[in-house]
DRENTORMAR-639151 format. One record per residue (C-alpha): residue number from 0; x, y, z. Coordinates in Angstrom, 2 decimals. Example, Ala and Ser with C-alpha at 12.3 -4.5 7.8 and 13.67 -1.06 7.14 Angstrom:
! residues 2
0/12.30/-4.50/7.80
1/13.67/-1.06/7.14
END
This chain:
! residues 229
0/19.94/-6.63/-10.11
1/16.71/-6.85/-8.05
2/14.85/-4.01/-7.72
3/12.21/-3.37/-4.34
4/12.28/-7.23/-4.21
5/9.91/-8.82/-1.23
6/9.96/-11.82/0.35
7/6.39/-11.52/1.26
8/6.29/-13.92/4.18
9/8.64/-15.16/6.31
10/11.28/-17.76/4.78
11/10.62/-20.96/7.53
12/14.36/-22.25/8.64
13/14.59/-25.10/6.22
14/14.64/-22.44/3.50
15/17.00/-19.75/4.80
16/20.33/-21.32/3.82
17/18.90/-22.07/0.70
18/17.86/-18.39/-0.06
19/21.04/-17.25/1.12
20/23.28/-19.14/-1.46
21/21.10/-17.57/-4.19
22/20.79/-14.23/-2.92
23/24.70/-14.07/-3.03
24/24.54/-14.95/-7.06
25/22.86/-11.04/-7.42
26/25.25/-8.13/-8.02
27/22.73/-5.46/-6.40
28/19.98/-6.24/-4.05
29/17.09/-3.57/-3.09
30/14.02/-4.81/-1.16
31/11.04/-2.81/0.13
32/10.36/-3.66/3.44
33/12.90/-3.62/6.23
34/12.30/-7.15/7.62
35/13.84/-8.24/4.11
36/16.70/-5.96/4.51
37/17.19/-8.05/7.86
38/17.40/-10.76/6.49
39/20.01/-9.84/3.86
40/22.41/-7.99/6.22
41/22.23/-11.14/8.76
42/23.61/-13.38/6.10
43/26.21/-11.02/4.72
44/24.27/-10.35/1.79
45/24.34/-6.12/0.93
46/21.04/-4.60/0.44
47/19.35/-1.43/0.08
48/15.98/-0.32/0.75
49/14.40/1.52/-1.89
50/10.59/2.68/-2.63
51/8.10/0.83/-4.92
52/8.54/1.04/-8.11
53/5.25/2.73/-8.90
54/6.20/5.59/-6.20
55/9.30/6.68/-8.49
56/7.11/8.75/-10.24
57/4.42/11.72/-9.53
58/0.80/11.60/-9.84
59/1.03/12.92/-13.89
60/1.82/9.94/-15.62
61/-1.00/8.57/-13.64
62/-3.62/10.94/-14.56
63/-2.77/10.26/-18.49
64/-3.58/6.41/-16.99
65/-6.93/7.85/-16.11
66/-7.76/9.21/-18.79
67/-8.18/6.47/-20.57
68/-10.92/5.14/-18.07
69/-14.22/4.09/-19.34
70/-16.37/5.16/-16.26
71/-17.81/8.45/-15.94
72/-18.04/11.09/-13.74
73/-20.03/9.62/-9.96
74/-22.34/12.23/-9.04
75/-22.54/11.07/-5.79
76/-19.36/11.37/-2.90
77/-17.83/7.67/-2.28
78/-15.44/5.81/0.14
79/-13.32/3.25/-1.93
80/-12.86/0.42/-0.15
81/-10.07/-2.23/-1.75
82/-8.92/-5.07/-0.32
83/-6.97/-7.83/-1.15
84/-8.53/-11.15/-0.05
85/-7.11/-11.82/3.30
86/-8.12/-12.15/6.61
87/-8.35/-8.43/8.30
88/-8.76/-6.53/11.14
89/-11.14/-4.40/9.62
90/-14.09/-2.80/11.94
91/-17.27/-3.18/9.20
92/-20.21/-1.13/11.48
93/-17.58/1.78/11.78
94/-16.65/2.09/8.22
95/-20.38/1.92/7.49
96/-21.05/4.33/10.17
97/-18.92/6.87/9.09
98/-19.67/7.10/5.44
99/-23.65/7.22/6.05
100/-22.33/9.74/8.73
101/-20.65/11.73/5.83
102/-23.75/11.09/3.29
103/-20.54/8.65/1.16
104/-21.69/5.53/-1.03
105/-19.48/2.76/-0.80
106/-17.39/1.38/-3.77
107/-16.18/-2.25/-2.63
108/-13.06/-3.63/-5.01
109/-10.99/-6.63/-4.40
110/-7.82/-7.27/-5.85
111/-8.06/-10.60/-6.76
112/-11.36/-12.74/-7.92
113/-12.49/-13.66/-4.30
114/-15.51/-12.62/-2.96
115/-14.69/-10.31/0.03
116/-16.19/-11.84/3.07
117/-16.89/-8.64/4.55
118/-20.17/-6.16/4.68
119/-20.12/-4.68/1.09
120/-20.56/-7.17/-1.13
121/-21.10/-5.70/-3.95
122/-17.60/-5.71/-5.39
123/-16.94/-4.25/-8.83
124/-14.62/-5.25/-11.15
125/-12.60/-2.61/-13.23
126/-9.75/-1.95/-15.26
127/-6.34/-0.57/-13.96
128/-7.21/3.11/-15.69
129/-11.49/2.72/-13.96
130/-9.46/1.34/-10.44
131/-7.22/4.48/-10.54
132/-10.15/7.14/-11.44
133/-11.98/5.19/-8.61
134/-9.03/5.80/-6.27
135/-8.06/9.41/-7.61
136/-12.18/10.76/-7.13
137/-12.64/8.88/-3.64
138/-13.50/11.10/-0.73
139/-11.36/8.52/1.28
140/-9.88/5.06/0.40
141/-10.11/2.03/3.36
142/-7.77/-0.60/2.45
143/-5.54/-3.46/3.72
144/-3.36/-3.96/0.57
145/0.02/-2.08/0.00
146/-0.71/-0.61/-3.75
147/-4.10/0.57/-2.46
148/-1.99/2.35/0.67
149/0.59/3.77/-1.87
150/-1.92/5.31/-4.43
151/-4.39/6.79/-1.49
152/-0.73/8.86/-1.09
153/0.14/9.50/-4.83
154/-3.69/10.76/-5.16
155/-3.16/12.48/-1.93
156/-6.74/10.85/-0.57
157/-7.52/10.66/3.14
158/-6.78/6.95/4.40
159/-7.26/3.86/6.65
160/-5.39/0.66/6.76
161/-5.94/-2.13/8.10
162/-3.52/-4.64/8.57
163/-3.81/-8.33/8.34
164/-4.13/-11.16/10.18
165/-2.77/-14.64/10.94
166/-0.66/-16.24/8.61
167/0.16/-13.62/6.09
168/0.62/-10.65/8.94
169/3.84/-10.35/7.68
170/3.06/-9.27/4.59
171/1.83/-5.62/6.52
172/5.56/-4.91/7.15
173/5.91/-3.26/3.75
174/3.13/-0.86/4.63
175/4.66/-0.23/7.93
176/8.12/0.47/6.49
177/6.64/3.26/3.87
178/4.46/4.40/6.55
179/7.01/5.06/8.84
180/9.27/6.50/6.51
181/6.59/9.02/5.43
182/5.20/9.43/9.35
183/2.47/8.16/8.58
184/2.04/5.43/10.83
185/-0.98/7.03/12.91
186/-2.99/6.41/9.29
187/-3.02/1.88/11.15
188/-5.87/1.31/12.55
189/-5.79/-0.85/16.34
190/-8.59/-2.69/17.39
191/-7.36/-2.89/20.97
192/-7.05/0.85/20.66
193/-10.63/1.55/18.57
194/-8.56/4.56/17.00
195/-10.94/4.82/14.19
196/-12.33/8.00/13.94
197/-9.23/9.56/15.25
198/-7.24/8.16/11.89
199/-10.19/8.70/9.07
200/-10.37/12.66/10.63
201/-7.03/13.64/11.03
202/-5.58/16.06/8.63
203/-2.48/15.01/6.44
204/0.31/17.32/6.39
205/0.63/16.35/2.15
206/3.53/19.07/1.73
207/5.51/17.09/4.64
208/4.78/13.36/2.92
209/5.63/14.87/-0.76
210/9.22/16.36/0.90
211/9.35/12.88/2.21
212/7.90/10.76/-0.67
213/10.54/12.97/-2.80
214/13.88/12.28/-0.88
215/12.98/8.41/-0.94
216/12.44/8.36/-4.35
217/16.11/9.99/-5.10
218/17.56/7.81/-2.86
219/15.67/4.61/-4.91
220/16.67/6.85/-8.31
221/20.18/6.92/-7.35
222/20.06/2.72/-6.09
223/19.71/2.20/-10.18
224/22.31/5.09/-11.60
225/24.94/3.37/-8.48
226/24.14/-0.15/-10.86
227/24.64/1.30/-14.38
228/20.70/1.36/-15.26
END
């Protein structure tokens, strides 16, 4: 059984037959993103598309994550801004802009041990229980990375994403998929369309996403009871 499986990038044409024989050695297949359920149903291969597996439960076993966090209160309002260290389309005068606009300091944290390239250099580096207090007290979270997308909704924090660029764009079609089943796609920010401070200032209907976020997470629920877990 696979459960909210990804294939990340795209599988070049020398690989897809290859792929194919092994995917049809699995009993159940769930993916996350609907470019990999594509791919399955194109090669005969039954899939179903189900929700990450840290968005099949609520915020509460989270906060009993939190609390185990060895950073203390900030006095001071922050942006979080996570990224994971790929090339982005992210706009660095108007994030800057708009938190000194909104009197925010800036905590920078990358996901893996690359420097971010960008304009706040200052990363930190914390635990999972200091990264989730970081994401539950921000005033708003800027990110290009799927888990940061998905816990700016569990914590129920304005956000902005950013999608990336060249090689690995591929890798923002699990965003897009939860985004669009949640309708919150207008949360993307567009260079072309410098949509900026349209997306960081519009309100989020949270009621509508949690009706949403709730009927997704049954239907992932019921994926694992329909394969005897």
């Amino acid at each position: 059984v696979s459960y909210a499986a990804s294939f990340g990038m795209n599988v070049n044409s020398a690989d897809q037959t290859f792929v194919s024989g092994y995917l049809k050695n699995f009993d159940h297949i769930s993916v996350r993103e609907k470019s990999a359920l594509d791919f399955c149903h194109a090669r005969g291969v039954t899939a179903t598309l189900v929700c990450d597996p840290t968005l099949l439960c609520s915020q509460s076993p989270y906060d009993k994550l939190i609390a185990e966090a060895d950073t203390k209160q900030t006095e001071k309002s922050f942006a979080l801004c996570y990224m994971i260290g790929w090339k982005t389309e992210f706009p660095a005068e108007l994030v800057s802009g708009y938190c000194l606009q909104n009197s925010w300091a800036v905590r920078c944290v990358m996901s893996q041990t690359l420097e971010w390239k960008g304009p706040f250099r200052n990363c930190e580096k914390l635990t999972i229980p200091d990264w989730m207090k970081a994401c539950r007290d921000a005033e708003c979270i800027f990110t290009n990375s799927y888990h940061g997308t998905i816990f700016a909704i569990v914590m129920h924090k304005t956000f902005v994403v950013f999608p990336l660029k060249g090689r690995v764009h591929l890798m923002n079609d699990r965003i897009y998929t939860l985004l669009e089943i949640l309708g919150l796609l207008d949360r993307i920010y567009n260079s072309e369309k410098q949509n900026f401070d349209a997306i960081v200032s519009a309100p989020i209907d949270w009621e509508e996403v949690d009706r949403k976020l709730e009927e997704y997470r049954t239907t992932s629920m019921n994926y694992l009871i329909s394969c005897g877990l």
